[in-house]
N, C-alpha and C positions, 0 to 999 in steps of 0.2 A: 857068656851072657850077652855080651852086644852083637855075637853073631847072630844068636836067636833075636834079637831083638830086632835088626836089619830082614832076617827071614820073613817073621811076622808083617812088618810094615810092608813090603812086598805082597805080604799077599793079600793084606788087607785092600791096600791099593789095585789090585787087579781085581778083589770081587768091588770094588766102588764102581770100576767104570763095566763089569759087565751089566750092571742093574741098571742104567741109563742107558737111552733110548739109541739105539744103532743112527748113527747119524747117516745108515744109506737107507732109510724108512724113508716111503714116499709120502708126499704132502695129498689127503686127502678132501676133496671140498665136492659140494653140491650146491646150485643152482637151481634157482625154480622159474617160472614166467617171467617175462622181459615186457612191462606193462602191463596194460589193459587187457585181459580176456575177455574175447565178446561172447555174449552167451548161446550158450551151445556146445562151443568150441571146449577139446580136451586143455587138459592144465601138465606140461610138462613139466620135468625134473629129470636133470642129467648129474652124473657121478666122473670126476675127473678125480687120477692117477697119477702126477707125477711126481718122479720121473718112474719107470716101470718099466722092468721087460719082460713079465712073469704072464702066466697065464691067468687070469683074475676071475672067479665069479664073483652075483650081485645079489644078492637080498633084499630088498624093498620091502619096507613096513610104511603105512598111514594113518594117521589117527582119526582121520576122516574121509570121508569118499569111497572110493574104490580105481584100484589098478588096473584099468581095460586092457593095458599092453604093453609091453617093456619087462614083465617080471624074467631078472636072470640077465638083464643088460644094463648096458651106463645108461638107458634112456627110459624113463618109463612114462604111459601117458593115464592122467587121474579122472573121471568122473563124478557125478552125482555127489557134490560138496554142499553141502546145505548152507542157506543165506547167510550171511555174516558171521560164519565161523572163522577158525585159528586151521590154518593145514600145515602139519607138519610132513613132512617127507624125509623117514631114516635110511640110511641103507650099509648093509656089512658087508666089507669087501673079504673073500676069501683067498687065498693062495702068495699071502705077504708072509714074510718071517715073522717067528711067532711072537717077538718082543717088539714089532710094529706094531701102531692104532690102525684098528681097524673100523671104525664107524664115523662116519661123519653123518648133519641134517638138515633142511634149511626148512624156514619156518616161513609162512607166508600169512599176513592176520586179514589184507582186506580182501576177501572173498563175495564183497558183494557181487560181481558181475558173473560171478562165476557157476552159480545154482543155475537149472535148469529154465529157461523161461517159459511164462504161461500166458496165456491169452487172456485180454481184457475185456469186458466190456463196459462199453462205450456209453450206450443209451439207449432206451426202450422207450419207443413211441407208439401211443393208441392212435388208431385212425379215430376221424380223416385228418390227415397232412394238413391241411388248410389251420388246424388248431395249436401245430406245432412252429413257435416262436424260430425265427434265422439265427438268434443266439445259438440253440442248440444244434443246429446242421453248419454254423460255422465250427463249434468248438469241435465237431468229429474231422470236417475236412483239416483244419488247424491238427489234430492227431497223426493224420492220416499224414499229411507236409512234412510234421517234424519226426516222421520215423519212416525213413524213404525207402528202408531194407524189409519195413513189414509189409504183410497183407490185411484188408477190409474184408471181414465175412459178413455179410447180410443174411437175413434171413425177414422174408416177405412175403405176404400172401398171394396165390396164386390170382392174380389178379391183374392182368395188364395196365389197368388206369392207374392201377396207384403204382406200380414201377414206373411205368411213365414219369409219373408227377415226381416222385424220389428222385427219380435219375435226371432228370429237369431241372430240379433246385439243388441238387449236388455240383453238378454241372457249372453252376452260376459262381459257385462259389470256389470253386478246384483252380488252387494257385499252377500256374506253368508247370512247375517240378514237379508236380503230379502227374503220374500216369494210371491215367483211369483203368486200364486192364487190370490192375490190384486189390479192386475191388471186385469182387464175387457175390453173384445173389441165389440165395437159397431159396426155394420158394416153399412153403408149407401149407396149408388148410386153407381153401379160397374161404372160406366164411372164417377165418380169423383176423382179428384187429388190430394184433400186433405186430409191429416192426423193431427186432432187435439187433444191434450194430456192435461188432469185433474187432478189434484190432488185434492181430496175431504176429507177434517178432519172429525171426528166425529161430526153428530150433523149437519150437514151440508148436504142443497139437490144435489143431484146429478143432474149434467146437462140432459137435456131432448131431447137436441140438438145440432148438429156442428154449430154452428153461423156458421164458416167461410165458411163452406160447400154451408151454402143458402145463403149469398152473390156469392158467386164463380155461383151456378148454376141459378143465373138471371142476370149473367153477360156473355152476348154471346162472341165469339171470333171479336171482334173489328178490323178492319183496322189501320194502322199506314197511316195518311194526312201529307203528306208534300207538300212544292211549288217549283218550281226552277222560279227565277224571272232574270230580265236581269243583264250581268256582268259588272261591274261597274257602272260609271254614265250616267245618258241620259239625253241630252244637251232638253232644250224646243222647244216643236214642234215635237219633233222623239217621236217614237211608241215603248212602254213599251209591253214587253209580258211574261203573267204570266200562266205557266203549272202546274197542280196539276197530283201528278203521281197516275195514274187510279188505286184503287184496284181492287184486283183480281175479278170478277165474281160482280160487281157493277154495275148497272143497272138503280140505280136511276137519280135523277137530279142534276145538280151542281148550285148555287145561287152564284153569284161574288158580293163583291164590291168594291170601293175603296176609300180612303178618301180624293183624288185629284186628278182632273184630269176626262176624261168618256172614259167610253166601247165601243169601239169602233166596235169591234166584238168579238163572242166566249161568250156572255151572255148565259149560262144554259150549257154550251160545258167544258171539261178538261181544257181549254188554252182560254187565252181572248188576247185582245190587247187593250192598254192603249194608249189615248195620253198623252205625257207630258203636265205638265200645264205651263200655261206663269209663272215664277216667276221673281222677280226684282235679286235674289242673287240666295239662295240654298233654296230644300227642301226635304223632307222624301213623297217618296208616300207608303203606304200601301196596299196590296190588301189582301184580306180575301175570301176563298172559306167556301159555306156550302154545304155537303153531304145532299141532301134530298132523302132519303129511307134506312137509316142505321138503326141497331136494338135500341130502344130508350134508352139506356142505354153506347152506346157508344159516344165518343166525337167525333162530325162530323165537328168542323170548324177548318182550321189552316190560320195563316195568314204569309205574306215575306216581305220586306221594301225595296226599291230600293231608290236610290238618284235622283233627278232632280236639272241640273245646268247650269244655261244660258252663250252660251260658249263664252269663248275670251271678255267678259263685268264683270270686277270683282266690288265687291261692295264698292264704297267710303265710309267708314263709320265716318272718318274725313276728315277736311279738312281748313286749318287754315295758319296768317300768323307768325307774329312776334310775342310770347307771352311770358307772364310772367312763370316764373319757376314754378310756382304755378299752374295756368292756365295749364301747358301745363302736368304736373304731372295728372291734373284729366281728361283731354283727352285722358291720356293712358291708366289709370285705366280705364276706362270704355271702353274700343276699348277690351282691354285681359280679362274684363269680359265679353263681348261679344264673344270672343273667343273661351271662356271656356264652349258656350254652344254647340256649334257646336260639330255633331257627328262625322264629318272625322276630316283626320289631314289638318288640317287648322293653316296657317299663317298669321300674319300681314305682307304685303306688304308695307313696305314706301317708299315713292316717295319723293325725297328733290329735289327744287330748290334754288340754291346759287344766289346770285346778283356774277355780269360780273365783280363789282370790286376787288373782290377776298378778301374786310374784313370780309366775314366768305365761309371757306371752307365748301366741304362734307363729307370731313374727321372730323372734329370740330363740325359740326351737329351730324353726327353720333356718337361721344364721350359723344354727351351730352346729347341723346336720352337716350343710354347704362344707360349712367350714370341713368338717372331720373327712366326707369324700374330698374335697381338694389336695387337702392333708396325704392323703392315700393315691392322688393319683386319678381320680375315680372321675367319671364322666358327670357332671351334674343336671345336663340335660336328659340322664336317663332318670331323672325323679321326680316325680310327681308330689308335691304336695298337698294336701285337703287336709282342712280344717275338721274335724271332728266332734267338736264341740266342746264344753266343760267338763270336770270331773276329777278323778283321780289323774294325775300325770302318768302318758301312757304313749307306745310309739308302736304300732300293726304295720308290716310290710309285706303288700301282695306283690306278687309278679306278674302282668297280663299282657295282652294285645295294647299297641298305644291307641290301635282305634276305638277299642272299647272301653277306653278312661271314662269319659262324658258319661256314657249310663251307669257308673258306678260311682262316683263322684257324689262328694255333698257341697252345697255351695258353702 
């Protein structure tokens, strides 16, 4: 039995140390960029072996980018990493014993500099030059200084005077370490207005075209639409009349409409005429012209709002007798939120009726009113009081223009 026992430990003992690692396995490691990559520039990654005498392949995996060259060797060189990603770089060495590691990676997180660069722009100027501030042709020369590896693309109209003039007041302001030949002028459309300014790093395409240019030349010269509608307000029943001021050399057809109220003449014509509509209190009329034959790229509708307000009949919007403090708190709250929607200045109107015995005044009403909007919050210069006379005790609140309180008023 202690023979076998001696046997077994033996052999136990030699599968322990076959399952641990051959201590002649090479030490495998990767390295990635040594600093800054400037943009443009590939992003290496090398795979070191030692110690080794074997013949080794490489395998290369990335979780980002792409491998432009190296796959199958210790060196590979990466591409097209997008801004502020994580780059990993794995790679499996083939031809080690087969109880050696075989994979080592190295990870690399600040990849800002390493995305492809693209070209800026700078500033777009309408002629003429003479309107364009030194602020803005220092802050591109200031560009143009502090990045000494890029290029200036201009793009200008075919126009010797105004290159002149650019290159003149460039000129004025170009620190020493500038070398003018860096700059480049495009020239495009003599009858165009604009001037637009590039800066392009290394590594980066050059613009092929003025964006702002070919918006500008499919954008014809447009009209300015305005209306004049009637001066103040128009009582219902009276005739609203709305003129759009003709542009110059316009020809086409004018489309009206309005969102209360009908046309009563002047359909397709500069000027219409509106009736007022019946309203019970106030309202907003709109009218809207459309230019039909303007070039399709211009804005051909404008619209005006006049008031409509049925005259000398103000709107009751309470009307109540004797109430509780409570009661009568949320009768006013809602009358001044009603108020509040109205777009002129408008006022509460209250009308108080006292009883002929004289136990409660108008003066005492009116204290108490004060009081309950203060209470609330409520604005008390938006109330009107008028005396109403004797009677049963009674409180009517209209809503109206504050300029037409006086005609409606009893003294």
């Amino acid at each position: 039995m202690k023979i076998a026992s001696v046997v077994l430990s033996f052999l136990f003992a030699a599968l322990t140390v076959s399952a641990q690692v051959n201590p002649q396995c090479p030490n495998i490691s990767v390295t990635g960029p040594a600093g800054l990559i400037q943009p443009g520039e590939l992003i290496p990654f090398t795979v070191t072996v030692k110690p080794t005498e074997s013949t080794l392949t490489y395998k290369w995996t990335v979780n980002v980018g792409k491998i432009i060259e190296g796959q199958g060797t210790p060196t590979i060189k990466i591409i097209d990493v997008p801004v502020a990603s994580t780059l990993t770089a794995a790679v499996e060495v083939g031809g080690l014993p087969s109880e050696c590691p075989k994979t080592a990676s190295e990870t690399v997180s600040d990849l800002n500099g390493f995305s492809k660069p693209k070209a800026e722009k700078l500033d777009i100027f309408t002629l003429p030059l003479s309107s364009v501030s030194n602020k803005r042709f220092q802050s591109i020369t200031d560009a143009i200084n502090s990045n000494p590896t890029s290029q200036s693309f201009i793009f200008i109209p075919a126009n010797h005077k105004v290159r002149d003039e650019l290159v003149s007041r460039l000129y004025k302001m170009i620190h020493e370490n500038l070398d003018f030949p860096r700059i480049t002028f495009i020239e495009t459309e003599a009858g165009s207005k604009i001037i637009e300014v590039w800066l392009v790093p290394p590594g980066a395409t050059p613009p092929s075209k003025c964006e702002a240019c070919e918006k500008v030349a499919i954008k014809p010269d447009c009209p300015t639409i305005s209306i004049v509608g009637p001066a103040g307000l128009t009582f219902v029943g009276n005739k609203m009349t709305f003129t759009v001021d003709k542009p110059e050399d316009f020809k086409g057809r004018y489309k009206w409409t309005v969102d209360y109220g009908n046309i009563e003449n002047g359909q397709g014509s500069p000027s219409i005429e509106v009736r007022a509509p019946e309203v019970r209190h106030y309202i907003n009329v709109t009218a809207t012209v459309e230019l039909l034959g303007l070039p399709e790229n211009c804005i051909n509708k404008a619209s005006i709002t006049a008031g409509v307000y049925r005259e000398s009949v103000p709107y009751a919007i309470a009307e109540y007798g004797r109430e509780s403090k409570i009661d009568e708190k949320a009768r006013l709250n809602y009358v001044f939120e009603q108020l509040r929607k109205e777009k002129q200045d408008f006022v509460a109107l209250i009308k108080i009726v006292v009883p002929a015995s004289g136990k409660v005044t108008f003066e005492e009403r009116v204290r108490t009113i004060k009081a309950l909007l203060t209470s609330l919050r409520l604005d008390t210069k938006k109330a009107v009081f008028v005396n109403d006379g004797t009677g049963e005790l009674s409180t009517t609140i209209y809503l109206m223009p504050k300029s037409d309180v006086p005609a409606v008023s009893k003294p």
